[in-house]
C-alpha positions in Angstrom: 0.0 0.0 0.0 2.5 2.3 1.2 5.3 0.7 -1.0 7.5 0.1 2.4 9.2 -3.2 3.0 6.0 -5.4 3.6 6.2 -7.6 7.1 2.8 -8.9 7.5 0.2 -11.1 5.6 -3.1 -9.5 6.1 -6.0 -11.8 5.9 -8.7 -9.8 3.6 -11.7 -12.0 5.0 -10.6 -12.5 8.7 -9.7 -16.2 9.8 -12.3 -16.0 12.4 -15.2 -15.9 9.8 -14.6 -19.5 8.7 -11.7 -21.4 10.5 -7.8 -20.4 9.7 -7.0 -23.4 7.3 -10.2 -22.2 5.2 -8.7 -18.3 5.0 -5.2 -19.3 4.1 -5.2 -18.8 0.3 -3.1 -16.4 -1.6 -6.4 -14.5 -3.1 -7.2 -13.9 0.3 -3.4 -12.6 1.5 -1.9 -9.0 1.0 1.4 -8.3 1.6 1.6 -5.2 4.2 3.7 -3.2 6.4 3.6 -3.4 10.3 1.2 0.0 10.3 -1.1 -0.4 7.4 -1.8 -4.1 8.6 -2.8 -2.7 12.0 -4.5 -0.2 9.8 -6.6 -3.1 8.3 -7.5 -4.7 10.9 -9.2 -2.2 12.5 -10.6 -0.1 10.1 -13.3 -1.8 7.4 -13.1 0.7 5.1 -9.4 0.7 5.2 -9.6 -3.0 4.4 -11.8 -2.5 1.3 -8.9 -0.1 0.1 -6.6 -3.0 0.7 -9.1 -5.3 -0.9 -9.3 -3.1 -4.3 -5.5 -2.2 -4.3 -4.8 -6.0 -4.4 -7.6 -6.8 -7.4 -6.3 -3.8 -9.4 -2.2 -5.3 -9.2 -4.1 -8.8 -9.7 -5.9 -7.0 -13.4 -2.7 -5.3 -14.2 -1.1 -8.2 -13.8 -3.3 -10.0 -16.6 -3.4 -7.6 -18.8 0.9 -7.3 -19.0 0.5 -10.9 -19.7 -1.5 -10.0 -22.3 -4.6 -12.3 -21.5 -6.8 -10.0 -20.3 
């Protein structure tokens, strides 16, 4: 988010809502620093930022690979 060295794995849909083996897939992961994990965590509209920062890399992502 910040483009800081990323220390945390921030779990978009919380591993409370659904048991911790179910949450532990990468399109459910963002890499984040210490502060904007916190951030996430405690702030649902923070996480929705998080949420569609992550989907817009993933689209750019396709596209530069030309299959999108």
């Amino acid at each position: 988010m910040c483009g800081g060295q990323a220390t945390d794995l921030h779990h978009l849909i919380p591993r409370g809502m659904g048991g911790s083996k179910c949450m532990d897939y990468v399109e459910n992961l963002a890499p984040l620093c210490r502060q904007h994990h916190t951030m996430a965590e405690h702030d649902p509209k923070y996480n929705a930022k998080v949420k569609i920062a992550l989907l817009e890399q993933v689209i750019e992502s396709i596209k530069y690979k030309g299959k999108f």
